[in-house]
mmCIF file of the N, C-alpha and C atoms, coordinates in Angstrom:
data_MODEL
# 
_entry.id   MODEL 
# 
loop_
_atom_site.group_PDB 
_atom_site.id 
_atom_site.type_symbol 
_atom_site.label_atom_id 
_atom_site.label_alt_id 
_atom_site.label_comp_id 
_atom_site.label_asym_id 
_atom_site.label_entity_id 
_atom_site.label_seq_id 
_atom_site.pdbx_PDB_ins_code 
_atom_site.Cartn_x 
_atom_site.Cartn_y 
_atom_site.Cartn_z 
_atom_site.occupancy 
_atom_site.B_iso_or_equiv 
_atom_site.pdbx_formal_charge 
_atom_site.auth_seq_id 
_atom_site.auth_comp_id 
_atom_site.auth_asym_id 
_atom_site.auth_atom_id 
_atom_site.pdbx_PDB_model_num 
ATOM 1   N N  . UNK A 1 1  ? 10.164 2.712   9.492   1.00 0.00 ? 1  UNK A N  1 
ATOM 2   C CA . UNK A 1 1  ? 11.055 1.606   9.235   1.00 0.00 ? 1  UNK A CA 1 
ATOM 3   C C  . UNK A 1 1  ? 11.846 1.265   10.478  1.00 0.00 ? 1  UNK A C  1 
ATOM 4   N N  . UNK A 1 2  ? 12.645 0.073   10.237  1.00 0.00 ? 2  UNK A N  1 
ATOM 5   C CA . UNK A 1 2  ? 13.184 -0.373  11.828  1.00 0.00 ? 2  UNK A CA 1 
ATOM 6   C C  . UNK A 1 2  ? 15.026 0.408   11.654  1.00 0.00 ? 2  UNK A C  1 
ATOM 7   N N  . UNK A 1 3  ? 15.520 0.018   12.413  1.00 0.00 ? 3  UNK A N  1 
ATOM 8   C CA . UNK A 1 3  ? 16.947 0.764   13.151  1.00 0.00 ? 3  UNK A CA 1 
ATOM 9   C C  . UNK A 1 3  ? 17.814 0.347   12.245  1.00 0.00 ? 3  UNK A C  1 
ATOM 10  N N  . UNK A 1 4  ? 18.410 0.997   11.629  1.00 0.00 ? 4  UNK A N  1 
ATOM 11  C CA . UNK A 1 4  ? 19.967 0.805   10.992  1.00 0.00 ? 4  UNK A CA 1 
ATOM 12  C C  . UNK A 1 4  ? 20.999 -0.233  11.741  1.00 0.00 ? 4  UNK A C  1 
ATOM 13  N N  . UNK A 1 5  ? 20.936 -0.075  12.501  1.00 0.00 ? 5  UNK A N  1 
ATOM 14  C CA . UNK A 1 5  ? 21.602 -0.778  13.454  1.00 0.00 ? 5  UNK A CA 1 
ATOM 15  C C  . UNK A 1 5  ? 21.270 -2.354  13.449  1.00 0.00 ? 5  UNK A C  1 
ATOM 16  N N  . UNK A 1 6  ? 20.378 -2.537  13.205  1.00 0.00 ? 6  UNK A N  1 
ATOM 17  C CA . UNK A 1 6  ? 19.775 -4.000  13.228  1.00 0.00 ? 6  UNK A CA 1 
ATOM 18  C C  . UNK A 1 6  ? 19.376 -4.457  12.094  1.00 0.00 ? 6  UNK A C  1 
ATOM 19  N N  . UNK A 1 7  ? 20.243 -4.173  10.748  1.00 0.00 ? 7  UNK A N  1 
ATOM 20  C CA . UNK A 1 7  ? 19.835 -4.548  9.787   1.00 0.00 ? 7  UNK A CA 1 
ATOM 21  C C  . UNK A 1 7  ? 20.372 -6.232  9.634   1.00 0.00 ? 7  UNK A C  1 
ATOM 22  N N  . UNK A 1 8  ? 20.574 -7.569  10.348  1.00 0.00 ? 8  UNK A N  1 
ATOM 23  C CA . UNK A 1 8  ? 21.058 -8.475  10.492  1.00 0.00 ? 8  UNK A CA 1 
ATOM 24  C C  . UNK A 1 8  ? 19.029 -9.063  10.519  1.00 0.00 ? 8  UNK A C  1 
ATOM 25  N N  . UNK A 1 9  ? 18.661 -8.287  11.367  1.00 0.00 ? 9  UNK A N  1 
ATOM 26  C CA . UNK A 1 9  ? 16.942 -8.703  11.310  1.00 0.00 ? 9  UNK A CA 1 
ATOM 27  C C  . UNK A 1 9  ? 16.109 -8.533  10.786  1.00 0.00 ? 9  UNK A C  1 
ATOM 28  N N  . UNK A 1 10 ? 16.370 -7.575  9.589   1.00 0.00 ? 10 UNK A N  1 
ATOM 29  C CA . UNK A 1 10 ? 15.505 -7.206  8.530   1.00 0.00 ? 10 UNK A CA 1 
ATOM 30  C C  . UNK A 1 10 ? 15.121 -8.605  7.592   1.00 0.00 ? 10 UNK A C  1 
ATOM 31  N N  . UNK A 1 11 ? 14.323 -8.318  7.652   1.00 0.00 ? 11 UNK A N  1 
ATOM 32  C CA . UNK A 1 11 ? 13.641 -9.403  6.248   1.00 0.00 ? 11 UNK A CA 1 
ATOM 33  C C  . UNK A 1 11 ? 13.857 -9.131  4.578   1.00 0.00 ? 11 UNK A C  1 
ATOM 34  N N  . UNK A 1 12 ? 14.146 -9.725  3.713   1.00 0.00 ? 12 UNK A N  1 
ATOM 35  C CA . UNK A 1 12 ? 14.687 -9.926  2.459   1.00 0.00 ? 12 UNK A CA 1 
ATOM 36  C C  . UNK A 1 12 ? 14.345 -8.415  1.516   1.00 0.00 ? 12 UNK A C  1 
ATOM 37  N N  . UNK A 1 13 ? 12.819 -8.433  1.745   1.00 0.00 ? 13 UNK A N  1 
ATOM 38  C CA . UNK A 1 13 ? 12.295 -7.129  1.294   1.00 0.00 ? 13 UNK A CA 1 
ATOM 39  C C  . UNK A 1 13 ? 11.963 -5.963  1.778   1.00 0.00 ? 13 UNK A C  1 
ATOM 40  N N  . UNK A 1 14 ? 12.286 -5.891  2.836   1.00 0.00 ? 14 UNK A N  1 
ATOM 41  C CA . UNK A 1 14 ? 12.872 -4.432  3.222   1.00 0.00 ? 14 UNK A CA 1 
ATOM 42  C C  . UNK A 1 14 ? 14.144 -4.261  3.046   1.00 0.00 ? 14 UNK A C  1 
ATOM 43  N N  . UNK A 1 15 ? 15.078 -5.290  2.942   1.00 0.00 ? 15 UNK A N  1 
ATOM 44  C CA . UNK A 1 15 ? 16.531 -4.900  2.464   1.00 0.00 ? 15 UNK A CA 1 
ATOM 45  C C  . UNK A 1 15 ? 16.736 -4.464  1.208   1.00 0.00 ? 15 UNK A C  1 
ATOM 46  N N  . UNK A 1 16 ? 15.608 -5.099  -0.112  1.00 0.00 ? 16 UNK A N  1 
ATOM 47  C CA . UNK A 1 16 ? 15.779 -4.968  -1.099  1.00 0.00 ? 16 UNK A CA 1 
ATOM 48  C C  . UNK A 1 16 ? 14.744 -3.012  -1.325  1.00 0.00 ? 16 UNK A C  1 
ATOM 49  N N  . UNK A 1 17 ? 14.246 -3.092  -0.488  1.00 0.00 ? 17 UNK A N  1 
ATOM 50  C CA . UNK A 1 17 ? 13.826 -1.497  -0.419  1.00 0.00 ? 17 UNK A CA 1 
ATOM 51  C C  . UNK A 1 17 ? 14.713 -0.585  -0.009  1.00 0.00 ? 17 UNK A C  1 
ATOM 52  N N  . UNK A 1 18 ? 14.973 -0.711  1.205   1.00 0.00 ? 18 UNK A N  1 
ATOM 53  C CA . UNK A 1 18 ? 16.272 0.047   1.460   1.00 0.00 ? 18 UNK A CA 1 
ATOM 54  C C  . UNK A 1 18 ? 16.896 -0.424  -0.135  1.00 0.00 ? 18 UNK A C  1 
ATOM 55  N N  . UNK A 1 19 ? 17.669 -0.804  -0.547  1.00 0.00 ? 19 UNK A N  1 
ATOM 56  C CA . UNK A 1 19 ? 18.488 -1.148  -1.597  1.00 0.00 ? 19 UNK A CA 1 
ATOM 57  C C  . UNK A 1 19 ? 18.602 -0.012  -2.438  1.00 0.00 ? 19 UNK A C  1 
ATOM 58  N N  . UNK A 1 20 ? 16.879 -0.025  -2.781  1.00 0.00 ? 20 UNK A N  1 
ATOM 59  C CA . UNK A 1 20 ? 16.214 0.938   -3.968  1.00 0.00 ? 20 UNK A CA 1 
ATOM 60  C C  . UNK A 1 20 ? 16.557 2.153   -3.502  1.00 0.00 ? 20 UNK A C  1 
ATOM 61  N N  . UNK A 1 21 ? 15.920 1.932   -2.633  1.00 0.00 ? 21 UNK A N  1 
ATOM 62  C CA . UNK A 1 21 ? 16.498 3.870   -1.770  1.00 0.00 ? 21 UNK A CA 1 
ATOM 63  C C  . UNK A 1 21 ? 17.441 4.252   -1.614  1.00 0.00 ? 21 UNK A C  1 
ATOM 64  N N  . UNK A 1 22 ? 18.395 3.400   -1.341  1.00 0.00 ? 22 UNK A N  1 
ATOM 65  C CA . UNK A 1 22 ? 20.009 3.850   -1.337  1.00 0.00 ? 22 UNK A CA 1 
ATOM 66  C C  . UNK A 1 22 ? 20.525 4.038   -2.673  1.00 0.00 ? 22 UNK A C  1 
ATOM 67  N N  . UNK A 1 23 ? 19.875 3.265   -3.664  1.00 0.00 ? 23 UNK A N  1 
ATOM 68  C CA . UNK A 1 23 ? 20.549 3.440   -4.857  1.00 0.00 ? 23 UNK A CA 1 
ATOM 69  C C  . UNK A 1 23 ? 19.888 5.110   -5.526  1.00 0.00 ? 23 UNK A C  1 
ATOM 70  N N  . UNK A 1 24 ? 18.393 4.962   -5.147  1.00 0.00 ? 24 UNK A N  1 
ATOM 71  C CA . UNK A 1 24 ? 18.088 6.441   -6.136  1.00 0.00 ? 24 UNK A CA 1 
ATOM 72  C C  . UNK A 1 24 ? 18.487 7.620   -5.504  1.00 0.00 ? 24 UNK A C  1 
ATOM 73  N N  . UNK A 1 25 ? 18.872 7.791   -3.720  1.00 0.00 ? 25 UNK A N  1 
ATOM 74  C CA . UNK A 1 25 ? 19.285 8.716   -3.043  1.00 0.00 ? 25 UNK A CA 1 
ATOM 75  C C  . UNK A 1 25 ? 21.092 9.298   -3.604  1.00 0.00 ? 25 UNK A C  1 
ATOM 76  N N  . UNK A 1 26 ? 21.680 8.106   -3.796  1.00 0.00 ? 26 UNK A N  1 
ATOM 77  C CA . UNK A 1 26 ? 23.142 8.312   -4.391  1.00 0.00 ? 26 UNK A CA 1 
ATOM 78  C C  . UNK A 1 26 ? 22.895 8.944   -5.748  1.00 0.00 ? 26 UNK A C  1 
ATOM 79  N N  . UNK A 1 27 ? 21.720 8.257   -6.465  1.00 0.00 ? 27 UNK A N  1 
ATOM 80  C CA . UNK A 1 27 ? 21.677 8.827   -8.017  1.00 0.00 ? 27 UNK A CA 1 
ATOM 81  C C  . UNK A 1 27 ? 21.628 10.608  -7.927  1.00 0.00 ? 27 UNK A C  1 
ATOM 82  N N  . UNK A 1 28 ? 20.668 10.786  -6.407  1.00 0.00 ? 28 UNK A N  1 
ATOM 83  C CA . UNK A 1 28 ? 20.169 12.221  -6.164  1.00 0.00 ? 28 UNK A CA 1 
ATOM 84  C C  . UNK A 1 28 ? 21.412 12.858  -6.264  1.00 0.00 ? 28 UNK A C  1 
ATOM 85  N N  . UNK A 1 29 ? 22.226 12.299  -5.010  1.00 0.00 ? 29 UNK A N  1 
ATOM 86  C CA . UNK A 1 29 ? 23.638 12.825  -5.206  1.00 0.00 ? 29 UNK A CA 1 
ATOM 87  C C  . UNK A 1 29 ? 24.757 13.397  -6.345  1.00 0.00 ? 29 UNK A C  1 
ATOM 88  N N  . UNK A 1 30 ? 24.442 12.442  -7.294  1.00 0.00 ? 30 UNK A N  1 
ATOM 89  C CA . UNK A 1 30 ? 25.775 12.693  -8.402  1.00 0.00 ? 30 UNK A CA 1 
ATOM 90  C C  . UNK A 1 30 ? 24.450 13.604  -8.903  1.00 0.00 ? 30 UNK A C  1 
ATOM 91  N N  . UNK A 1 31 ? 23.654 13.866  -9.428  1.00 0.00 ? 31 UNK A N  1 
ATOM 92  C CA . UNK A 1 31 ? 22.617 14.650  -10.378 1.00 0.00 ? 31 UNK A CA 1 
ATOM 93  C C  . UNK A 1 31 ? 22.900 16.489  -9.563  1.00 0.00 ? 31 UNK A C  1 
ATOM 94  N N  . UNK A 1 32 ? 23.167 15.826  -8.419  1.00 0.00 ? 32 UNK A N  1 
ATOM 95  C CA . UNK A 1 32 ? 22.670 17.610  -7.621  1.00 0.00 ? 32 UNK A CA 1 
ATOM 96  C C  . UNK A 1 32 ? 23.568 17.273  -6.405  1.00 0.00 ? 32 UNK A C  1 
ATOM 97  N N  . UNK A 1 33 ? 24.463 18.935  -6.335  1.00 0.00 ? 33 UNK A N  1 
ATOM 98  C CA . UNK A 1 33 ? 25.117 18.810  -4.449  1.00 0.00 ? 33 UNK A CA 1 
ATOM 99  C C  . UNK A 1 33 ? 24.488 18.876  -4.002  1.00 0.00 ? 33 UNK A C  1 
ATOM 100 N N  . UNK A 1 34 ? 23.274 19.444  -4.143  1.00 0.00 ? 34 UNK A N  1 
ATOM 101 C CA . UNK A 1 34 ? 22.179 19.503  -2.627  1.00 0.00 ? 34 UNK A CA 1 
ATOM 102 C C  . UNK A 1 34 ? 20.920 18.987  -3.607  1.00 0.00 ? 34 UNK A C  1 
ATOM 103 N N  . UNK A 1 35 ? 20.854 17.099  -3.060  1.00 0.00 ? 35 UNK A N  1 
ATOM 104 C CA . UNK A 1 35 ? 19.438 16.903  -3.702  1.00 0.00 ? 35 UNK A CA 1 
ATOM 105 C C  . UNK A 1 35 ? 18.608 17.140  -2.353  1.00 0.00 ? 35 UNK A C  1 
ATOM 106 N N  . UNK A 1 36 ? 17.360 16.864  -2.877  1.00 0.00 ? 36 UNK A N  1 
ATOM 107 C CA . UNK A 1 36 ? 16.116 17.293  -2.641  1.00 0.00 ? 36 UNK A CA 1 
ATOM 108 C C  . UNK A 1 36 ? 15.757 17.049  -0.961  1.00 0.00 ? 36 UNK A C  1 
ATOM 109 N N  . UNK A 1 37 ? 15.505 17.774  -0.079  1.00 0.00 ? 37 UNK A N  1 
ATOM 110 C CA . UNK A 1 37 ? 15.460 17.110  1.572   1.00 0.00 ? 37 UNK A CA 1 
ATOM 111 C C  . UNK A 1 37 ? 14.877 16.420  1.627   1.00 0.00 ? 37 UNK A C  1 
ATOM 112 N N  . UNK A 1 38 ? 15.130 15.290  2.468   1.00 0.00 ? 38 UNK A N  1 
ATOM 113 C CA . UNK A 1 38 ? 14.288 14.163  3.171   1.00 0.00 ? 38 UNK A CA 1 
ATOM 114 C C  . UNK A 1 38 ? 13.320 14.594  4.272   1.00 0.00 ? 38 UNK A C  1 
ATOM 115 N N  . UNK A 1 39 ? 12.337 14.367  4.405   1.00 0.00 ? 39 UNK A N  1 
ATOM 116 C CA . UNK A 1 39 ? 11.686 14.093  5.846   1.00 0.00 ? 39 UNK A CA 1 
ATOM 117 C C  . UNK A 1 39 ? 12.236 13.818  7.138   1.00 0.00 ? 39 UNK A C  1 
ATOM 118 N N  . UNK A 1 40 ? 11.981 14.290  8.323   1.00 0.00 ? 40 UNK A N  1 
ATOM 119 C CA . UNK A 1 40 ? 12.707 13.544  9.119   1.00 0.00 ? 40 UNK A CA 1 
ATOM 120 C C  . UNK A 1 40 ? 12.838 12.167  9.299   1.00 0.00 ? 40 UNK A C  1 
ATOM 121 N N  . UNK A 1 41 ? 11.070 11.905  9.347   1.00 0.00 ? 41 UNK A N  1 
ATOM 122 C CA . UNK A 1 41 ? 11.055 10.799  9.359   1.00 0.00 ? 41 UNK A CA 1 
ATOM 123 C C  . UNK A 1 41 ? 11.388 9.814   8.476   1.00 0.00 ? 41 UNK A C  1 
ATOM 124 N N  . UNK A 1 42 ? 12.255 9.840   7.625   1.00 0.00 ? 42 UNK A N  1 
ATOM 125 C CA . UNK A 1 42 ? 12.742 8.687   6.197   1.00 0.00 ? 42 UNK A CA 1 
ATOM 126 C C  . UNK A 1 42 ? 13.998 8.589   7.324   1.00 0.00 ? 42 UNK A C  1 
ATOM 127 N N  . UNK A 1 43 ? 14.118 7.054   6.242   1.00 0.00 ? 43 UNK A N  1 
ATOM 128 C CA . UNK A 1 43 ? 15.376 6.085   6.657   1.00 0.00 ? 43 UNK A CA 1 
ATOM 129 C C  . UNK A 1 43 ? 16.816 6.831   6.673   1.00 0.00 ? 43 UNK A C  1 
ATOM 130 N N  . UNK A 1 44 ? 16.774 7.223   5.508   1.00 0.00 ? 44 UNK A N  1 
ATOM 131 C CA . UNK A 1 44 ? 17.714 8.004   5.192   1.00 0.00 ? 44 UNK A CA 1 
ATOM 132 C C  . UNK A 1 44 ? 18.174 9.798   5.373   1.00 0.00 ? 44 UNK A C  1 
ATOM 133 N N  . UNK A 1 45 ? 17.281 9.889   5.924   1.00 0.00 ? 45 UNK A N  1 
ATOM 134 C CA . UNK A 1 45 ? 17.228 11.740  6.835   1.00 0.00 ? 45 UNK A CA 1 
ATOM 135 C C  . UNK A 1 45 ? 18.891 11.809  7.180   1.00 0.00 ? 45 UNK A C  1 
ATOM 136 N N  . UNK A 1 46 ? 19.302 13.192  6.875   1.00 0.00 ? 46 UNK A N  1 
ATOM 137 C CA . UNK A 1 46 ? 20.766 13.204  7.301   1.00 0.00 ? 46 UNK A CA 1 
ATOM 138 C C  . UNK A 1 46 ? 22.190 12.765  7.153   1.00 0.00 ? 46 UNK A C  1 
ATOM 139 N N  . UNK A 1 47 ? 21.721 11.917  5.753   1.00 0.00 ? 47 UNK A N  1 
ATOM 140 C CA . UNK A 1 47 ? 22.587 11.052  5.176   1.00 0.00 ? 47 UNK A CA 1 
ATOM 141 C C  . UNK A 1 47 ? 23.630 11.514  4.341   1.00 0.00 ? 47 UNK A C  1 
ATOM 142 N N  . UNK A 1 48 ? 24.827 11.462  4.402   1.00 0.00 ? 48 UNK A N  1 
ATOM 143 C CA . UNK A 1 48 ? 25.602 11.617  3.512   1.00 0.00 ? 48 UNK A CA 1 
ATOM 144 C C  . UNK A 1 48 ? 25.755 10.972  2.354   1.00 0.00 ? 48 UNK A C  1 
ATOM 145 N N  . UNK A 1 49 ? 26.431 11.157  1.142   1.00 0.00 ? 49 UNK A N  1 
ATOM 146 C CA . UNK A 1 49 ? 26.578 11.127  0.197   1.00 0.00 ? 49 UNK A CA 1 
ATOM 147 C C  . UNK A 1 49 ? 27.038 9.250   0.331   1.00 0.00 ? 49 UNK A C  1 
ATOM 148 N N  . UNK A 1 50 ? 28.568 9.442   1.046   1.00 0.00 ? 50 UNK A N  1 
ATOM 149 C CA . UNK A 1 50 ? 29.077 8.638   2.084   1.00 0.00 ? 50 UNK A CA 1 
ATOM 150 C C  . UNK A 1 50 ? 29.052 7.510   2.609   1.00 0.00 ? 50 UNK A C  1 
ATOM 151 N N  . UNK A 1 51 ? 27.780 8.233   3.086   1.00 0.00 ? 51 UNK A N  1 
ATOM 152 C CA . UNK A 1 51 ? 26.961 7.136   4.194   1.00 0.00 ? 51 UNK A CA 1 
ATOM 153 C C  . UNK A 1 51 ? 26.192 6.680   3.496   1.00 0.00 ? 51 UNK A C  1 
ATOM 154 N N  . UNK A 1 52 ? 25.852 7.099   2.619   1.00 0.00 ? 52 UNK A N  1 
ATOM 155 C CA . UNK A 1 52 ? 24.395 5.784   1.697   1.00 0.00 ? 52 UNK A CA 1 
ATOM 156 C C  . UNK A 1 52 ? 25.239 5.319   0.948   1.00 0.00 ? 52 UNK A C  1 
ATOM 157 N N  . UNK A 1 53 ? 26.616 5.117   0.295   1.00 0.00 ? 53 UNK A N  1 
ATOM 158 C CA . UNK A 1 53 ? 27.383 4.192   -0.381  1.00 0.00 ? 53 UNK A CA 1 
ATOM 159 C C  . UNK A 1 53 ? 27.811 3.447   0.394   1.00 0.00 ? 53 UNK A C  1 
ATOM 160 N N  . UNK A 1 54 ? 28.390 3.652   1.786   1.00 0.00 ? 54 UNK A N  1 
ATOM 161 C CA . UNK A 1 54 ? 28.752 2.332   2.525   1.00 0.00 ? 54 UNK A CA 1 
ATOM 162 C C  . UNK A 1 54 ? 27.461 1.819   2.962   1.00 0.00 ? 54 UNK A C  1 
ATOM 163 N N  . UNK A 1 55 ? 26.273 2.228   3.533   1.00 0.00 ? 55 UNK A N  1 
ATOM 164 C CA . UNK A 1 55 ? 25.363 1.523   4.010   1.00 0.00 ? 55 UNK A CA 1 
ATOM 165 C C  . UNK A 1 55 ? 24.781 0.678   2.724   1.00 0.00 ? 55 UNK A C  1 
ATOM 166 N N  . UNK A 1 56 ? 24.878 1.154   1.955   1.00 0.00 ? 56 UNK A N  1 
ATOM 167 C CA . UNK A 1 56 ? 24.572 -0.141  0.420   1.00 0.00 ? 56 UNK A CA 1 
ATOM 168 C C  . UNK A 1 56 ? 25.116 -1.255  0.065   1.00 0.00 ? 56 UNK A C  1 
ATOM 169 N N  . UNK A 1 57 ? 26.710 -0.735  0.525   1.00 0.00 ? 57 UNK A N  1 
ATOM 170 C CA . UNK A 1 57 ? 27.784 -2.205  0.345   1.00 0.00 ? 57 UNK A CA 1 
ATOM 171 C C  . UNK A 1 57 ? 27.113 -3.247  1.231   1.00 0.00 ? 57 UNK A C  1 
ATOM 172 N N  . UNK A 1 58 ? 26.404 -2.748  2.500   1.00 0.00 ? 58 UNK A N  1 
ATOM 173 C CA . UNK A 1 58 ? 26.536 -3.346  3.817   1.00 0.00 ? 58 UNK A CA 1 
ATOM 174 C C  . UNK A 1 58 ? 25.252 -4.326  3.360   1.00 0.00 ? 58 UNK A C  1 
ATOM 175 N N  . UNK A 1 59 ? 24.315 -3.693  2.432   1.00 0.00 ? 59 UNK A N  1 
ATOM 176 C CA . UNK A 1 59 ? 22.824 -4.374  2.506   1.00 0.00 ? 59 UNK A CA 1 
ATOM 177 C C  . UNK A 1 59 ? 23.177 -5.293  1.226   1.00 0.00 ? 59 UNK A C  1 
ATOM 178 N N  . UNK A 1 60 ? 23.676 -5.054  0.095   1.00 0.00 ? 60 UNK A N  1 
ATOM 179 C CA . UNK A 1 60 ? 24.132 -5.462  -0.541  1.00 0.00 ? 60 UNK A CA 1 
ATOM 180 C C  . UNK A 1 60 ? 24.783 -6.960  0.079   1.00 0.00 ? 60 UNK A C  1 
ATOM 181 N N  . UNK A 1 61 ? 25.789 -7.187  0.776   1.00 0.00 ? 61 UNK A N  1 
ATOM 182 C CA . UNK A 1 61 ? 26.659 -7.992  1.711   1.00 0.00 ? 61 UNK A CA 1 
ATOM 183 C C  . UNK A 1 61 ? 25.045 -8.974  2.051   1.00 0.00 ? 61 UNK A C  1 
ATOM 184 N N  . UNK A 1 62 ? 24.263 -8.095  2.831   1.00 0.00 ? 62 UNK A N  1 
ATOM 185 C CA . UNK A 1 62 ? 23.304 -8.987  3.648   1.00 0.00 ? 62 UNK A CA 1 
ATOM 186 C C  . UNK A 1 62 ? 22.397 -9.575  2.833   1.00 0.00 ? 62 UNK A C  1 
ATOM 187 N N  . UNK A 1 63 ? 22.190 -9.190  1.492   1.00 0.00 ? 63 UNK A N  1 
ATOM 188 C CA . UNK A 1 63 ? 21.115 -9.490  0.347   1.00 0.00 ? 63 UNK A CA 1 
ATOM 189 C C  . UNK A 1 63 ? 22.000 -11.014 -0.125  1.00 0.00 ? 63 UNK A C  1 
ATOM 190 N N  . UNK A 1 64 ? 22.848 -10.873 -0.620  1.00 0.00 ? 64 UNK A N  1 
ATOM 191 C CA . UNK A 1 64 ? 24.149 -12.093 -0.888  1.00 0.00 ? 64 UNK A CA 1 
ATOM 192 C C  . UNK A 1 64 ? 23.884 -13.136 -0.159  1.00 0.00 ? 64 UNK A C  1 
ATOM 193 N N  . UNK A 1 65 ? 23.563 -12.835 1.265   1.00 0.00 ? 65 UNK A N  1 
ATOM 194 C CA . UNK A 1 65 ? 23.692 -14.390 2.683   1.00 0.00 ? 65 UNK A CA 1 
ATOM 195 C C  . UNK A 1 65 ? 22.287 -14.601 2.376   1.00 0.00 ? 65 UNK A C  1 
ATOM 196 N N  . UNK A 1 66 ? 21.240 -13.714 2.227   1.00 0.00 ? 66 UNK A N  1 
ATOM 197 C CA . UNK A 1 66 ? 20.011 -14.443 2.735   1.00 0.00 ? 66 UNK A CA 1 
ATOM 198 C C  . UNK A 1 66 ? 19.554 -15.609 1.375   1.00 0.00 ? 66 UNK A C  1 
# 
């Protein structure tokens, strides 16, 4: 997948994927303190609990404009 950082260039449906992923990764969260490891290679590798609720507001925000 492309850079966090540049989610202004993502296209409609990879935002709405990310979306999905942020939403079932948080679900992981409240179900279990330690859900299940990611891959390195996933979007979300290393992510806090945190960090995938604000990065959701953020895609969320960008899903709204397009």
């Amino acid at each position: 997948m492309k850079d966090l950082k540049e989610l202004n260039n993502w296209t409609e449906k990879q935002l709405r994927t990310l979306r999905n992923n942020l939403n079932n990764r948080i679900e992981s969260f409240k179900k279990n303190d330690s859900p299940k490891p990611l891959q390195a290679s996933h979007i979300l590798f290393n992510k806090t609990s945190q960090e995938c609720i604000d990065l959701l507001k953020q895609v969320k925000k960008l899903l709204s404009q397009k």
